[in-house]
PDB file of N, CA, C, O and CB in Angstrom:
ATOM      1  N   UNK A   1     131.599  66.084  98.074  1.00  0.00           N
ATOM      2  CA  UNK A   1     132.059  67.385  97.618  1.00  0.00           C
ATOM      3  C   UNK A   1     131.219  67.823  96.412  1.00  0.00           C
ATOM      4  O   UNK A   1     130.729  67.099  95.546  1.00  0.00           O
ATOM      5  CB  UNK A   1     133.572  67.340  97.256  1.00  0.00           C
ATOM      6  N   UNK A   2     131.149  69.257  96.542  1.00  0.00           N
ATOM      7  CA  UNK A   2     130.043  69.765  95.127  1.00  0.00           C
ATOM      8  C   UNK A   2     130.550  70.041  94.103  1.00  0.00           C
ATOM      9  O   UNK A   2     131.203  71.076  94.233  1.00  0.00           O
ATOM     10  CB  UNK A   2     129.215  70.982  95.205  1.00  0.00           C
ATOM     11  N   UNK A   3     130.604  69.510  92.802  1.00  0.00           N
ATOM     12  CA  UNK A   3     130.933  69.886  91.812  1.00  0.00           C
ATOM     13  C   UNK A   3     131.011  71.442  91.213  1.00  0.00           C
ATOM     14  O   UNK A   3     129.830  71.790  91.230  1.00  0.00           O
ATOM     15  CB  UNK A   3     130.311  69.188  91.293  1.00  0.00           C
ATOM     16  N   UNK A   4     131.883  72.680  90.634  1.00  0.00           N
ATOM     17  CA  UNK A   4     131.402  73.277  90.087  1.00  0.00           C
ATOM     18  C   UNK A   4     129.911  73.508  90.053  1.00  0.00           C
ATOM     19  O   UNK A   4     129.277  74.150  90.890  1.00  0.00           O
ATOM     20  CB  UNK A   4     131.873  73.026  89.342  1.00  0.00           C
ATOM     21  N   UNK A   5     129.365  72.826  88.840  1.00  0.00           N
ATOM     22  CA  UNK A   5     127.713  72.916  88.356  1.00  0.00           C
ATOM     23  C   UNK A   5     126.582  72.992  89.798  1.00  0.00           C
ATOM     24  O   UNK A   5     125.756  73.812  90.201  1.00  0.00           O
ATOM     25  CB  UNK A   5     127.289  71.219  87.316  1.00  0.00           C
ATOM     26  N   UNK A   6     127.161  71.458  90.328  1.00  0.00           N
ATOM     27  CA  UNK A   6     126.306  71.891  91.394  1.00  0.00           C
ATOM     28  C   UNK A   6     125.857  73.334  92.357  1.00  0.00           C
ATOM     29  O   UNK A   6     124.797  73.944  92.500  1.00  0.00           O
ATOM     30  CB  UNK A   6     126.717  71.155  92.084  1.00  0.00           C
ATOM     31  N   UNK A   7     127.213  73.499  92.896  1.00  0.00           N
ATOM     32  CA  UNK A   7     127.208  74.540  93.733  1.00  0.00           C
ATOM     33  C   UNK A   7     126.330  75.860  93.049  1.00  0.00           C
ATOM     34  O   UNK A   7     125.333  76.414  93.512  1.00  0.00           O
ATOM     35  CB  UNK A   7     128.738  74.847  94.051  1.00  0.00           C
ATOM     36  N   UNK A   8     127.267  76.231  91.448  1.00  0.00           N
ATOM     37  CA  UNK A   8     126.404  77.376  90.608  1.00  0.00           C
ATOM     38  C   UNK A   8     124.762  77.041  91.421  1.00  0.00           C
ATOM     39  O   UNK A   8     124.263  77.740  92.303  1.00  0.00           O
ATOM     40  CB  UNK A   8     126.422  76.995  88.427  1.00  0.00           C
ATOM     41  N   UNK A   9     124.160  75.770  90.810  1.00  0.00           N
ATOM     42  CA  UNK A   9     122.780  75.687  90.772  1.00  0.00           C
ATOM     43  C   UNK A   9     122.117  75.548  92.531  1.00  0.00           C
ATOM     44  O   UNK A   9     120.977  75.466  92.987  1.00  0.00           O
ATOM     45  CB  UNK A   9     122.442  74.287  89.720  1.00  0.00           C
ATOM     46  N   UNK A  10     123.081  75.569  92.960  1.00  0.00           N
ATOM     47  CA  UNK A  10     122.250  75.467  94.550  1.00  0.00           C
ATOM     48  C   UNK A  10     122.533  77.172  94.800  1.00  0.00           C
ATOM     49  O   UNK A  10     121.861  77.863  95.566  1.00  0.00           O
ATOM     50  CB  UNK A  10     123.221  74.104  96.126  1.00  0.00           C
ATOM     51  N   UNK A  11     123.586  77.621  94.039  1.00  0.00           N
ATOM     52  CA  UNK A  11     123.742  79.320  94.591  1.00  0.00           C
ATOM     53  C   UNK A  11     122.152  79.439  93.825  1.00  0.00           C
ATOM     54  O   UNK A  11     121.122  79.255  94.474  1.00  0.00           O
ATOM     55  CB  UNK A  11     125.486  80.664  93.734  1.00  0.00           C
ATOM     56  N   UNK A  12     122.154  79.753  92.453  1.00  0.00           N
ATOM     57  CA  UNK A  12     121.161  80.092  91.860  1.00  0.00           C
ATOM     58  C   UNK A  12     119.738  79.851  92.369  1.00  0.00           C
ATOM     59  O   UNK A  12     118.824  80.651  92.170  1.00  0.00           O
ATOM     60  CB  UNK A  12     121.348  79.628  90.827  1.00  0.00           C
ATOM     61  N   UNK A  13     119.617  78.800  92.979  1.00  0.00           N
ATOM     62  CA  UNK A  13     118.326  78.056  93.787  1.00  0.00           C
ATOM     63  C   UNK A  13     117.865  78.977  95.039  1.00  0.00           C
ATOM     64  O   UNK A  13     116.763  79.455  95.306  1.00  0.00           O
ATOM     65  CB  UNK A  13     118.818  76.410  94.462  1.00  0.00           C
ATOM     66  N   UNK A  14     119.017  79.045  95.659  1.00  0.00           N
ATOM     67  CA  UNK A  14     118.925  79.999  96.923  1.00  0.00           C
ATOM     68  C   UNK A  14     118.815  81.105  96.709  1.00  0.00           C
ATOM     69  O   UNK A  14     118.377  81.729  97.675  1.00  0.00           O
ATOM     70  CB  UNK A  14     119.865  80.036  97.754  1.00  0.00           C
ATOM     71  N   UNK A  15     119.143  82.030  95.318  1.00  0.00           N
ATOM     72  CA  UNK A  15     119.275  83.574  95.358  1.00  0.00           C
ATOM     73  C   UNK A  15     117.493  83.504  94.488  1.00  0.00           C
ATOM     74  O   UNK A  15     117.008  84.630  94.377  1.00  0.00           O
ATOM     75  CB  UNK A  15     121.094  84.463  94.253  1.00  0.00           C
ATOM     76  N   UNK A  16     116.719  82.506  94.003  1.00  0.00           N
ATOM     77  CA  UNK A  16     115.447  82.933  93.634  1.00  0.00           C
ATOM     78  C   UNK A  16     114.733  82.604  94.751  1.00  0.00           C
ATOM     79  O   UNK A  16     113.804  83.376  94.989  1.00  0.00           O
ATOM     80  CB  UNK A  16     114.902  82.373  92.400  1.00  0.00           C
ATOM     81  N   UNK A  17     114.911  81.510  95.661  1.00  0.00           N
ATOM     82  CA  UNK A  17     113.942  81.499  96.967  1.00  0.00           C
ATOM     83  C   UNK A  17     114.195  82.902  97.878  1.00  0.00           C
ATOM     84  O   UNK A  17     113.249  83.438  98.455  1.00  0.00           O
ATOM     85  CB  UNK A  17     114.329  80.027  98.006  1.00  0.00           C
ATOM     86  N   UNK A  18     115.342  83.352  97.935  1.00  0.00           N
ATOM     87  CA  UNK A  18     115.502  84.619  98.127  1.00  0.00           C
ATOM     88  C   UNK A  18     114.850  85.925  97.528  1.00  0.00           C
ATOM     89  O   UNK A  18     114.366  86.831  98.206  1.00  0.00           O
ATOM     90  CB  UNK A  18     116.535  84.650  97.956  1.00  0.00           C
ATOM     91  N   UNK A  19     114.916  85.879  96.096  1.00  0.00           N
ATOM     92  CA  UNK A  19     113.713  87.103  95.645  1.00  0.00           C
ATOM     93  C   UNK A  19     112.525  86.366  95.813  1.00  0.00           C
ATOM     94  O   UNK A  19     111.789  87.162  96.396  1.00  0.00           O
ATOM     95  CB  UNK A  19     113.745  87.768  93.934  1.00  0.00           C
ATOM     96  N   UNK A  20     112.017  85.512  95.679  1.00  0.00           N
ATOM     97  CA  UNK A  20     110.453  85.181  96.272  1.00  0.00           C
ATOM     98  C   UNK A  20     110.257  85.764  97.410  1.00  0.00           C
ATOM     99  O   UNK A  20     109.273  86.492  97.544  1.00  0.00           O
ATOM    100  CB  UNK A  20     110.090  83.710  96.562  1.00  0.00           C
ATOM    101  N   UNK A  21     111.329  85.519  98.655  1.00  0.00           N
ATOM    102  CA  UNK A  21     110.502  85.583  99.745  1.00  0.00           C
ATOM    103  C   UNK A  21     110.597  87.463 100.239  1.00  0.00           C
ATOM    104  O   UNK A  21     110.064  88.116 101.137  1.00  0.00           O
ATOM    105  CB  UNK A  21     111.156  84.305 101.006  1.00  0.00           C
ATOM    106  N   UNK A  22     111.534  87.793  99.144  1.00  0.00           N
ATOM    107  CA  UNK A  22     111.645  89.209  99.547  1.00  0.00           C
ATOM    108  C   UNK A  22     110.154  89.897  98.774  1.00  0.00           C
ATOM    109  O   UNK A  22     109.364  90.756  99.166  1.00  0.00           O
ATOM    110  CB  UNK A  22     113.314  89.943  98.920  1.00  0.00           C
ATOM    111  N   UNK A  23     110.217  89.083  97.538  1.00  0.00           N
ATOM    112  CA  UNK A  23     108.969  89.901  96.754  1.00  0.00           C
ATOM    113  C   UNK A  23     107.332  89.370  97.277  1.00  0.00           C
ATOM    114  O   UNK A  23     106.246  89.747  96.837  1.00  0.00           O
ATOM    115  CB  UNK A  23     109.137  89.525  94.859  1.00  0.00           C
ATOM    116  N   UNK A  24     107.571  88.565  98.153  1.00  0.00           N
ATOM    117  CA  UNK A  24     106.074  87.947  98.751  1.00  0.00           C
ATOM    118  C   UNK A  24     106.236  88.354 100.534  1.00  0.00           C
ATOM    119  O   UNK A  24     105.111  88.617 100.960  1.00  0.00           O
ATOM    120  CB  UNK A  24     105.918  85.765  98.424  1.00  0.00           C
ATOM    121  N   UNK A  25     107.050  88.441 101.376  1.00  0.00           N
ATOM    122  CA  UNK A  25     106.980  88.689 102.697  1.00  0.00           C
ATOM    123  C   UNK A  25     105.880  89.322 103.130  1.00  0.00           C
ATOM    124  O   UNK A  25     105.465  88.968 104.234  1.00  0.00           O
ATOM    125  CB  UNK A  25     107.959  89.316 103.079  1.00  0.00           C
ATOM    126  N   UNK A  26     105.130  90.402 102.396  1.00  0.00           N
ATOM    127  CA  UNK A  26     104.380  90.709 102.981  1.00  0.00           C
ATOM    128  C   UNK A  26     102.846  89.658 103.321  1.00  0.00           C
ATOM    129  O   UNK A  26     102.034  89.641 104.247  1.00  0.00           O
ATOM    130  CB  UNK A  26     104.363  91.826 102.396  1.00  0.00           C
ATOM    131  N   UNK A  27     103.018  88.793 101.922  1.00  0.00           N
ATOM    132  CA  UNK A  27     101.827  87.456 102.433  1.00  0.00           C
ATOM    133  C   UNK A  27     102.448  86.478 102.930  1.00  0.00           C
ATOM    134  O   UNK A  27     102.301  85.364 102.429  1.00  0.00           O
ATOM    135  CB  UNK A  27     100.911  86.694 101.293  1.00  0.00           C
ATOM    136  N   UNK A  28     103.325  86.683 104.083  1.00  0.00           N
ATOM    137  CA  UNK A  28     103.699  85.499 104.775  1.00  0.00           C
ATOM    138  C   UNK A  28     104.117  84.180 104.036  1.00  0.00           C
ATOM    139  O   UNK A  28     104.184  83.306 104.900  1.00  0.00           O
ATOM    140  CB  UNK A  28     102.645  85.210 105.567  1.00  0.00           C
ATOM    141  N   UNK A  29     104.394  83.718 102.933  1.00  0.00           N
ATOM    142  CA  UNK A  29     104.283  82.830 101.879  1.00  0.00           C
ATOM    143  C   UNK A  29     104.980  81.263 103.011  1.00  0.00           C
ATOM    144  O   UNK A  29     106.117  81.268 103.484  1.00  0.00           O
ATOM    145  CB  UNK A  29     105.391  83.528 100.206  1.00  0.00           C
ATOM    146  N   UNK A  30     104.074  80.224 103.189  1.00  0.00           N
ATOM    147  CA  UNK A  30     104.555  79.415 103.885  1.00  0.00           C
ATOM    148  C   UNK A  30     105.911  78.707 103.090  1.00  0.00           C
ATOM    149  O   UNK A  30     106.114  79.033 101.920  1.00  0.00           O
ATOM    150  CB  UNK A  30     103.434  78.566 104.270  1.00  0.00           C
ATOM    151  N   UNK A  31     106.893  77.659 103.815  1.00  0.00           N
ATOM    152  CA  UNK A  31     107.491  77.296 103.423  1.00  0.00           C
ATOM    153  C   UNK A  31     107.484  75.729 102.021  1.00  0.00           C
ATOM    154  O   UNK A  31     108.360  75.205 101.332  1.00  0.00           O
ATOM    155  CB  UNK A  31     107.897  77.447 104.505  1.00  0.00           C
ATOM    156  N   UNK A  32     105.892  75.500 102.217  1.00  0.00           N
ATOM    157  CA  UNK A  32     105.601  74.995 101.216  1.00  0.00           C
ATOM    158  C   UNK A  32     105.782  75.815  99.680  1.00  0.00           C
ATOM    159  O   UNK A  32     106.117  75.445  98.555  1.00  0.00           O
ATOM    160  CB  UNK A  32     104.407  74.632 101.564  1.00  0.00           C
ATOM    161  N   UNK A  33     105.488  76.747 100.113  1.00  0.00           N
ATOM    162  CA  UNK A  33     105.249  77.657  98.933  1.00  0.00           C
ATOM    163  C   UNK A  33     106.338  78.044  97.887  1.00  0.00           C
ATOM    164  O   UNK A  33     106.309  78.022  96.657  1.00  0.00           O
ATOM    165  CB  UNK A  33     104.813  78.861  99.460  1.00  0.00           C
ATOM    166  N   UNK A  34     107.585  78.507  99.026  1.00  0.00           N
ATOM    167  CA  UNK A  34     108.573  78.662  98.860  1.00  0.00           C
ATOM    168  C   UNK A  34     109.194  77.871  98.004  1.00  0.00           C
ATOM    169  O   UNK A  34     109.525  78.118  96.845  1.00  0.00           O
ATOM    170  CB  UNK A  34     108.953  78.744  99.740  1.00  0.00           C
ATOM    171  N   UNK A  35     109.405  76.470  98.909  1.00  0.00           N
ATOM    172  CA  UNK A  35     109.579  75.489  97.799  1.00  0.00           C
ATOM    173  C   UNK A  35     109.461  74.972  96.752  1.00  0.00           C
ATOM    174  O   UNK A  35     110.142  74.213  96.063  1.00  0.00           O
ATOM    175  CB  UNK A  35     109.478  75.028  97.854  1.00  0.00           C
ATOM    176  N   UNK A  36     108.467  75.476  96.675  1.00  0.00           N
ATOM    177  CA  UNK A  36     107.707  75.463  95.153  1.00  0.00           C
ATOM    178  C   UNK A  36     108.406  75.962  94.576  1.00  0.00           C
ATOM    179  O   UNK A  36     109.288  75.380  93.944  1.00  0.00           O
ATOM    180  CB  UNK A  36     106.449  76.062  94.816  1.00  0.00           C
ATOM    181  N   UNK A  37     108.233  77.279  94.603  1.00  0.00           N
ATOM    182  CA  UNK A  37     108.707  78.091  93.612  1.00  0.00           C
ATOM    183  C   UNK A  37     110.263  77.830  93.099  1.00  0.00           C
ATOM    184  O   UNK A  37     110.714  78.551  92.208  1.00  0.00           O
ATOM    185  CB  UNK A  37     108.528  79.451  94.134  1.00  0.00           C
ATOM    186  N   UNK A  38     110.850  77.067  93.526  1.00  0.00           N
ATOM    187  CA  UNK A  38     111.991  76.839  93.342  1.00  0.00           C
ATOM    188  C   UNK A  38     112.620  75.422  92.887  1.00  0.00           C
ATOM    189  O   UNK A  38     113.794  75.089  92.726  1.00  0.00           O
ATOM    190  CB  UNK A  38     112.389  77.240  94.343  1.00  0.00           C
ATOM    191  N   UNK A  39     111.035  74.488  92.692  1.00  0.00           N
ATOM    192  CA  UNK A  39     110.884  73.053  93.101  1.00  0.00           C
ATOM    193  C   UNK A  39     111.650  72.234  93.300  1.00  0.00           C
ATOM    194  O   UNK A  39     112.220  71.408  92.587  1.00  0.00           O
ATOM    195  CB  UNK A  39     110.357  72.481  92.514  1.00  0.00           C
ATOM    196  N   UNK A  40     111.669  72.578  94.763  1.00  0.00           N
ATOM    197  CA  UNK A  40     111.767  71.778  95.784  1.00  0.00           C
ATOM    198  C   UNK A  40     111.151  70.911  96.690  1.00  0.00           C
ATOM    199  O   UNK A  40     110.111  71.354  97.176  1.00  0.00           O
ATOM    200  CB  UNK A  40     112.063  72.210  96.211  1.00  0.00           C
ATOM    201  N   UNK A  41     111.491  69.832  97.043  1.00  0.00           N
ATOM    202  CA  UNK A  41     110.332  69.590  98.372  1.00  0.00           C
ATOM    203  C   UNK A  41     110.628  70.444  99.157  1.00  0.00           C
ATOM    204  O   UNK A  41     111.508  71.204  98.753  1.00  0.00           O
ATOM    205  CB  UNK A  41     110.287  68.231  99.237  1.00  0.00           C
ATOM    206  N   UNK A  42     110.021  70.739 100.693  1.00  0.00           N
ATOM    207  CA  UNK A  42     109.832  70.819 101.952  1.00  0.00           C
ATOM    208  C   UNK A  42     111.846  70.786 102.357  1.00  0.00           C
ATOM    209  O   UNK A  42     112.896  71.425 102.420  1.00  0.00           O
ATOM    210  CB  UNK A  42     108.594  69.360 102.537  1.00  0.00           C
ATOM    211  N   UNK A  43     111.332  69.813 102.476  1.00  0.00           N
ATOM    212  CA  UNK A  43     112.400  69.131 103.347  1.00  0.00           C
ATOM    213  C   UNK A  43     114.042  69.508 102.978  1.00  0.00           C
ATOM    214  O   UNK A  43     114.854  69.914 103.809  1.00  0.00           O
ATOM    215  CB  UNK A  43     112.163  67.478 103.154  1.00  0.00           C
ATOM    216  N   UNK A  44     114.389  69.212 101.162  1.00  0.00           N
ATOM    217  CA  UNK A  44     115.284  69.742 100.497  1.00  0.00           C
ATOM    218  C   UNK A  44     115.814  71.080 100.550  1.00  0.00           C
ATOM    219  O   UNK A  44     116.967  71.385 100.854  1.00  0.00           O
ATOM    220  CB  UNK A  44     114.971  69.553  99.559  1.00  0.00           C
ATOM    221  N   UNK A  45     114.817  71.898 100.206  1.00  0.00           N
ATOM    222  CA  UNK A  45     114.569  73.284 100.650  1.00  0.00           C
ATOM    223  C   UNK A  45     115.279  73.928 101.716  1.00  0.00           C
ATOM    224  O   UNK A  45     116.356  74.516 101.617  1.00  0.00           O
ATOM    225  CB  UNK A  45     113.349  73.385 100.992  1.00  0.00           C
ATOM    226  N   UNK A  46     114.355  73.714 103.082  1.00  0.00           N
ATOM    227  CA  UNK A  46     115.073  73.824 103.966  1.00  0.00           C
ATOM    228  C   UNK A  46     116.560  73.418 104.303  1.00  0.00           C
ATOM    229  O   UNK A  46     117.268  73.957 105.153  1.00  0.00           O
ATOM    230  CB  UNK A  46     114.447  73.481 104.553  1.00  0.00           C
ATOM    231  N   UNK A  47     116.794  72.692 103.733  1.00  0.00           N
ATOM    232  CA  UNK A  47     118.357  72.021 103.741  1.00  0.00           C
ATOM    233  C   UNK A  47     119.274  72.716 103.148  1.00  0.00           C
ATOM    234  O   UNK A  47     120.238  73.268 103.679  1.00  0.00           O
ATOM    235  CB  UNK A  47     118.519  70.719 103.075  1.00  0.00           C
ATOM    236  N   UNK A  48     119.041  72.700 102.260  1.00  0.00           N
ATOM    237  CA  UNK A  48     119.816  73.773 101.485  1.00  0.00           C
ATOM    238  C   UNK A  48     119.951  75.284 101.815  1.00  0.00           C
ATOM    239  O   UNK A  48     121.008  75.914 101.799  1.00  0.00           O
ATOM    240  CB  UNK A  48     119.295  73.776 100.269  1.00  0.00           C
ATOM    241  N   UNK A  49     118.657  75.793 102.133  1.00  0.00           N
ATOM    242  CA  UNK A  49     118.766  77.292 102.531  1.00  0.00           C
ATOM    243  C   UNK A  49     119.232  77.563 103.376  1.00  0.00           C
ATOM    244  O   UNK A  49     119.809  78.648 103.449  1.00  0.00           O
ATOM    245  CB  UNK A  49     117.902  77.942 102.691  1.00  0.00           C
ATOM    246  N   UNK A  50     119.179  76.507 104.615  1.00  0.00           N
ATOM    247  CA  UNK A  50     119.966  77.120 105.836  1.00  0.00           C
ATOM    248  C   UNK A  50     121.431  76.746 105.492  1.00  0.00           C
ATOM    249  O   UNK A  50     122.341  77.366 106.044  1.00  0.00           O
ATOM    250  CB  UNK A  50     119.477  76.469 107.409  1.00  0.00           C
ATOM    251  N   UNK A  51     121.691  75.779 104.622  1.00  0.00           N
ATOM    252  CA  UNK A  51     123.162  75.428 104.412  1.00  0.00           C
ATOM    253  C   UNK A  51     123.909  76.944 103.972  1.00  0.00           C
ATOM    254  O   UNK A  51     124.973  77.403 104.388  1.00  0.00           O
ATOM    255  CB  UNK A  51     123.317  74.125 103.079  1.00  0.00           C
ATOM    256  N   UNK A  52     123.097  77.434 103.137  1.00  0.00           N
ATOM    257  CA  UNK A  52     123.602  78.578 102.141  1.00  0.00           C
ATOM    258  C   UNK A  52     123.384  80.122 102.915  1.00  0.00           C
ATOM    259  O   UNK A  52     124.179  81.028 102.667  1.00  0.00           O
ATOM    260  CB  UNK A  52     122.596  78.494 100.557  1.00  0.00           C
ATOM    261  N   UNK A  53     122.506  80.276 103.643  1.00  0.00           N
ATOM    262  CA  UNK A  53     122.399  81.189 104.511  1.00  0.00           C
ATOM    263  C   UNK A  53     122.432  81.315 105.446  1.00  0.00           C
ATOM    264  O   UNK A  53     122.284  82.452 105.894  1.00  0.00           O
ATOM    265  CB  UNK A  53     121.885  81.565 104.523  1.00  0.00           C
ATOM    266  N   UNK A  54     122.671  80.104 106.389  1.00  0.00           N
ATOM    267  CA  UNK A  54     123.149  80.325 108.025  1.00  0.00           C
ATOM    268  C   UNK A  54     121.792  80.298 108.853  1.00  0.00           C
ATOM    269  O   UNK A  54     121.928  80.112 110.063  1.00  0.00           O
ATOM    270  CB  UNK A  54     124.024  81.990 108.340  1.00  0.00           C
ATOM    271  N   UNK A  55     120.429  80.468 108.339  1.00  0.00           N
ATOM    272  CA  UNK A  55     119.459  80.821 109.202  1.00  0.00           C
ATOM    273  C   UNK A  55     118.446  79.773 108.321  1.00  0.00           C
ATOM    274  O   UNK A  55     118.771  79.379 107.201  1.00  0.00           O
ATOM    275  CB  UNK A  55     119.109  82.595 109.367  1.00  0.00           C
ATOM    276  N   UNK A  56     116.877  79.283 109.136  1.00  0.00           N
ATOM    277  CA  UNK A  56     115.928  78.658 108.387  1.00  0.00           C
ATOM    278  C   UNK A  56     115.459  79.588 107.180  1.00  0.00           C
ATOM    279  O   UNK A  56     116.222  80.549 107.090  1.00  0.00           O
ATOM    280  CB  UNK A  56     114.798  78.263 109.298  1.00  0.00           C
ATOM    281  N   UNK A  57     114.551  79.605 106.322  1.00  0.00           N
ATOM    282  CA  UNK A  57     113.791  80.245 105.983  1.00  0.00           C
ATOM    283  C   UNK A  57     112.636  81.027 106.477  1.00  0.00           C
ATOM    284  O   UNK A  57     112.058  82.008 106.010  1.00  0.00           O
ATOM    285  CB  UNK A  57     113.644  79.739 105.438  1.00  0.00           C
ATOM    286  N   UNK A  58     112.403  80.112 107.873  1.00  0.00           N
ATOM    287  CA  UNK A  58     111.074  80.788 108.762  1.00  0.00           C
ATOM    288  C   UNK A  58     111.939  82.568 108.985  1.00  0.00           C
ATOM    289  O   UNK A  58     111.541  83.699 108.708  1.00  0.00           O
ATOM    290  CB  UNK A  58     110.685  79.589 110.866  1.00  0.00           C
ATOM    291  N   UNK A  59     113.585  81.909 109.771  1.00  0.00           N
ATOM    292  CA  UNK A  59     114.083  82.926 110.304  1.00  0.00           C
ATOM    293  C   UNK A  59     114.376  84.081 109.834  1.00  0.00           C
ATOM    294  O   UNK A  59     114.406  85.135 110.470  1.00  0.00           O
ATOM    295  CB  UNK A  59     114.843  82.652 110.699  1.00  0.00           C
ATOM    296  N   UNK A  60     114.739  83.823 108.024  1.00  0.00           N
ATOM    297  CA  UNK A  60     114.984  84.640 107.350  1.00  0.00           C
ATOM    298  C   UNK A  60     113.765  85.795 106.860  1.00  0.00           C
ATOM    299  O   UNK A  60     113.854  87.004 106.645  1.00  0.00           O
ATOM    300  CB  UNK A  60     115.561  83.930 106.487  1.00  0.00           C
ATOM    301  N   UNK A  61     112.609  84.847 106.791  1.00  0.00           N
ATOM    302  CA  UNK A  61     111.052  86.037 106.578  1.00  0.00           C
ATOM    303  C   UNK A  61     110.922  86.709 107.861  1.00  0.00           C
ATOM    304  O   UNK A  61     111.123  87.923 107.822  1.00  0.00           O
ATOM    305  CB  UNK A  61     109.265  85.171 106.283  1.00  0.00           C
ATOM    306  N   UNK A  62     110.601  86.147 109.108  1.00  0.00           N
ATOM    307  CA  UNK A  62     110.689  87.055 110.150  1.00  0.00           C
ATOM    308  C   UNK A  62     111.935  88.092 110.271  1.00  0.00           C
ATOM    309  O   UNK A  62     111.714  89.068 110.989  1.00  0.00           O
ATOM    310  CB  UNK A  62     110.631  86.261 111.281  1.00  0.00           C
ATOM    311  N   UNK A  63     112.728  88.040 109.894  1.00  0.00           N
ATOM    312  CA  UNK A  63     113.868  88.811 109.744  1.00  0.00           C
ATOM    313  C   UNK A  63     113.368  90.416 108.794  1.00  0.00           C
ATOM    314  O   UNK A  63     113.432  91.572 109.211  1.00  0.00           O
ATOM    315  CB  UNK A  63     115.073  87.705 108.881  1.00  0.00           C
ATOM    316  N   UNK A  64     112.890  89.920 107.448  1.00  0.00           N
ATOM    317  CA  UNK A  64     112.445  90.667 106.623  1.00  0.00           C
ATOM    318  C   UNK A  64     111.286  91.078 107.217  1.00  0.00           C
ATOM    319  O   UNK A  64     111.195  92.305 107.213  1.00  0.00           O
ATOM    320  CB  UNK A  64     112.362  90.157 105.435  1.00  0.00           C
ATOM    321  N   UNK A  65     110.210  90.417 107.812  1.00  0.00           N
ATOM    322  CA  UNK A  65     108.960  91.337 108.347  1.00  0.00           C
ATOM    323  C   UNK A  65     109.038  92.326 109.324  1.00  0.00           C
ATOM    324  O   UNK A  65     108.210  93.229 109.442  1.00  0.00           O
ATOM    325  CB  UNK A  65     107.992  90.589 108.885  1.00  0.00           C
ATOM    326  N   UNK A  66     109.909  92.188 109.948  1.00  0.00           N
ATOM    327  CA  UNK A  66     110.523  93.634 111.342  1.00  0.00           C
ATOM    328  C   UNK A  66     110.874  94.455 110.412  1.00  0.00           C
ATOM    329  O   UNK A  66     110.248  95.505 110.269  1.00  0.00           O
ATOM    330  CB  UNK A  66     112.132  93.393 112.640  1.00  0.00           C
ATOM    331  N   UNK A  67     111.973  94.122 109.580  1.00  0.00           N
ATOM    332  CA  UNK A  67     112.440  95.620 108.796  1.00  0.00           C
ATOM    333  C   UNK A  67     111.188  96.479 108.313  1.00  0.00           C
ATOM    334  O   UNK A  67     111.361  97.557 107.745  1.00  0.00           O
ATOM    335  CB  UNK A  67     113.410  95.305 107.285  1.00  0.00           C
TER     336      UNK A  67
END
């Protein structure tokens, strides 16, 4: 179970990989990248984001590149 703190910091984690990928979509920013910016590995990353948003991160930029 997630503590308070935790959860705050995994919301917070997810809502800046979120403005990254909204403020970079147009350069495709791989999911390495992503991670970064948020430092994360790879692997963590992905775990978390789809936990918190229902979709990968791949799914979520292709999502944003149609609009």
């Amino acid at each position: 179970m997630l503590t308070t703190k935790q959860f705050t910091s995994d919301y917070e984690t997810v809502e800046k990989a979120i403005q990254f990928i909204e403020n970079n979509h147009d350069k495709q920013p791989s999911l390495s990248k992503i991670a970064d910016s948020v430092n994360l590995s790879e692997f963590h990353f992905q775990k978390l984001f789809s936990r918190w948003v229902g979709i990968s991160p791949k799914r979520y930029l292709q999502y944003l590149t149609k609009e």
